[in-house]
ChimeraX commands (.cxc) that place a marker at each C-alpha (Angstrom):
marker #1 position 20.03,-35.20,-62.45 radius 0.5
marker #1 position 18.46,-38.54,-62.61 radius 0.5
marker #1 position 14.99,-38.36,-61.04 radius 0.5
marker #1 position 11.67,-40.18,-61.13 radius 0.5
marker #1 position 9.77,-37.13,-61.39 radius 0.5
marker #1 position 7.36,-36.66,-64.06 radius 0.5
marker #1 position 8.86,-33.91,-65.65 radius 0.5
marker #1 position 12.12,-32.34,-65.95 radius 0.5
marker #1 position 12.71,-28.46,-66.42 radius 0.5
marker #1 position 16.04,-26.99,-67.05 radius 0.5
marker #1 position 16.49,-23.55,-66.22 radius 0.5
marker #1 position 20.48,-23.27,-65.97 radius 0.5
marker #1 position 21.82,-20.23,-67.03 radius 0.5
marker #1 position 18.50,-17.94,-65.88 radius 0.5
marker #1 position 18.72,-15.44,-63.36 radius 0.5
marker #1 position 15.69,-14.32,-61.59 radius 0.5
marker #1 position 12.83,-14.39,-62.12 radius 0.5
marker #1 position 13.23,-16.97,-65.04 radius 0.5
marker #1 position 13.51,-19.68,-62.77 radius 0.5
marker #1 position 10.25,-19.90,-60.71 radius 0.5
marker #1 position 8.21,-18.46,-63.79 radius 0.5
marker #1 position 9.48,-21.50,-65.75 radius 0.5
marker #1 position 8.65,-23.56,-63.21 radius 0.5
marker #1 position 5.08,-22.15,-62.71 radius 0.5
marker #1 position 4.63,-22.56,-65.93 radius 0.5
marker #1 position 6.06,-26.14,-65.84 radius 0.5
marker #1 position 3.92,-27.08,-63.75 radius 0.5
marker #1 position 0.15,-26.11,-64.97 radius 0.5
marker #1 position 1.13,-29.09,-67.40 radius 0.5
marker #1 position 0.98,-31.80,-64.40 radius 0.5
marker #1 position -1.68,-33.13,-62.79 radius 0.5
marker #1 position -2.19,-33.17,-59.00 radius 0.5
marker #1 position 0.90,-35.53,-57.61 radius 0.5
marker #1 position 3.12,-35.40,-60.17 radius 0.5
marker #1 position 6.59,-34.11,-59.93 radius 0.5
marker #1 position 8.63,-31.41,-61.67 radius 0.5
marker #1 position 12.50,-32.22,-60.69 radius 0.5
marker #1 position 14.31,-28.41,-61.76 radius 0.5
marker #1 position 18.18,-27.77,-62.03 radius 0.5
marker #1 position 18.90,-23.81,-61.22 radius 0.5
marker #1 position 22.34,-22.35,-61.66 radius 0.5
marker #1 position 20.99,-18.73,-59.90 radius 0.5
marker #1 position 22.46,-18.75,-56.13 radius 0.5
marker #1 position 18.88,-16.92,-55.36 radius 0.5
marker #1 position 16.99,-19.79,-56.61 radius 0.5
marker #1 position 17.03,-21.75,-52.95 radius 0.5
marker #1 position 14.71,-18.82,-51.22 radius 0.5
marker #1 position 12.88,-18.24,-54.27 radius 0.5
marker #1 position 11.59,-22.10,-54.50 radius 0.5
marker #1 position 11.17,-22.57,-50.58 radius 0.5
marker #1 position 9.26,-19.20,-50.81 radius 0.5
marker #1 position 7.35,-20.48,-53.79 radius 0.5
marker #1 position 6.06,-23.20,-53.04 radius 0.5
marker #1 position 4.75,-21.69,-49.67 radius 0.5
marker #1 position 2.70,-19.38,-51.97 radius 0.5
marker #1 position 1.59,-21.63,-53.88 radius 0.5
marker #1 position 0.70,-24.64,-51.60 radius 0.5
marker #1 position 3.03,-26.37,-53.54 radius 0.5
marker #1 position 5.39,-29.43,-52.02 radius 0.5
marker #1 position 9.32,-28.97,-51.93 radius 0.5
marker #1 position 9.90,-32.47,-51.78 radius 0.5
marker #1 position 13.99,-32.14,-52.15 radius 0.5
marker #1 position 16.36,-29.84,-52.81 radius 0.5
marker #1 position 20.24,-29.44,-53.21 radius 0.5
marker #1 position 23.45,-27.99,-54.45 radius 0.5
marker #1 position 26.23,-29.25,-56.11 radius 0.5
marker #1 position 29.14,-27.72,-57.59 radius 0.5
marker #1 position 26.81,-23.91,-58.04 radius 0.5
marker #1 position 23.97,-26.12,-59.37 radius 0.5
marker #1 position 20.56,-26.51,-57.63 radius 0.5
marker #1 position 18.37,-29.38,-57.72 radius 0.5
marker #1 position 14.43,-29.50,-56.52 radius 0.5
marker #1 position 11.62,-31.48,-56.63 radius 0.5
marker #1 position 8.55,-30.18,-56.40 radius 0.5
marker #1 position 5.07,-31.78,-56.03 radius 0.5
marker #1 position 1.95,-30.52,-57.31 radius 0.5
marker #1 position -0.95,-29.41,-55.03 radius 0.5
marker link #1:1,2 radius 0.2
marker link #1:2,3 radius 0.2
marker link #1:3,4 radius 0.2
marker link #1:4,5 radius 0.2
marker link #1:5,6 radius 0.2
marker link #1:6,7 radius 0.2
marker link #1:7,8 radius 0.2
marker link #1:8,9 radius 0.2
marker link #1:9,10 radius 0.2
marker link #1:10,11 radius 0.2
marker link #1:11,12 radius 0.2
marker link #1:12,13 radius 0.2
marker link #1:13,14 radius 0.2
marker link #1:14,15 radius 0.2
marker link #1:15,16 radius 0.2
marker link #1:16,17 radius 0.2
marker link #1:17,18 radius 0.2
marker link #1:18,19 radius 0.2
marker link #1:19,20 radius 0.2
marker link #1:20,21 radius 0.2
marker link #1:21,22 radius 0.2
marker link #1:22,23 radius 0.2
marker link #1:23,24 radius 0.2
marker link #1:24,25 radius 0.2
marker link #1:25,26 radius 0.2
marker link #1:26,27 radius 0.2
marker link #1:27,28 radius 0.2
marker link #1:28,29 radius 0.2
marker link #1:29,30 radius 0.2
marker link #1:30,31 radius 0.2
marker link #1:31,32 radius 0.2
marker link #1:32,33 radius 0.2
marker link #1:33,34 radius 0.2
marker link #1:34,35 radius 0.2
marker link #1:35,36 radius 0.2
marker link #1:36,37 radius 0.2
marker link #1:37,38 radius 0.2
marker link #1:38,39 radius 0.2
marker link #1:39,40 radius 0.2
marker link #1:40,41 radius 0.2
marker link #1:41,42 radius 0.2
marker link #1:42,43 radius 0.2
marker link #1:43,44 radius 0.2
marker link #1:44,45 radius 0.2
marker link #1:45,46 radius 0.2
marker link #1:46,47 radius 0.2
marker link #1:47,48 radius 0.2
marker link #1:48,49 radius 0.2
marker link #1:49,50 radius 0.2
marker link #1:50,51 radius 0.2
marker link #1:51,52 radius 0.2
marker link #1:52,53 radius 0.2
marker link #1:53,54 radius 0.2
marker link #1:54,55 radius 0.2
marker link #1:55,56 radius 0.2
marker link #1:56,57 radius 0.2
marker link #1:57,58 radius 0.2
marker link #1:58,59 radius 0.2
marker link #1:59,60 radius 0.2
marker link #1:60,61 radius 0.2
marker link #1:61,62 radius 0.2
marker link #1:62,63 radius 0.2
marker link #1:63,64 radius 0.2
marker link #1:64,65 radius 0.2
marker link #1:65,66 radius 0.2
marker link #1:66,67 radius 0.2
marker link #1:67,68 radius 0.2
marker link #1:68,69 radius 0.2
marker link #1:69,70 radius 0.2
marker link #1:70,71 radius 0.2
marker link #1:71,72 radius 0.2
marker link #1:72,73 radius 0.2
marker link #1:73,74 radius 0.2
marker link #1:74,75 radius 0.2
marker link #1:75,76 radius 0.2
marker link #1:76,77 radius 0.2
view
């Protein structure tokens, strides 16, 4: 994934809840407007991001899927 985002988090291969807690934790390491670009391989991951970052107050800036393999960016609150 080739992104400008500040930081990059792998979590390919993790089911649930893996994913989000990786990213959580990803992302008390940014400051306010910086970017965390994640690449998911868990199908569940698309709800569990959009649902996320609702919580959270969080921005979804992007996401996809290609070939079983989910990209987001997410902004920092």
């Amino acid at each position: 994934m080739s992104t400008n985002a500040t930081q990059t988090l792998d979590a390919r291969g993790m089911n649930c809840p893996l994913p989000i807690l990786r990213t959580k934790k990803a992302l008390t390491d940014l400051a306010r407007g910086e970017t965390l670009a994640i690449v998911a391989t868990d199908p569940g991951s698309l709800k569990d991001m959009q649902a996320f970052c609702k919580q959270t107050g969080n921005e979804l800036v992007s996401s996809s899927e290609n070939q079983g393999e989910f990209a987001f960016i997410i902004r920092k609150s």
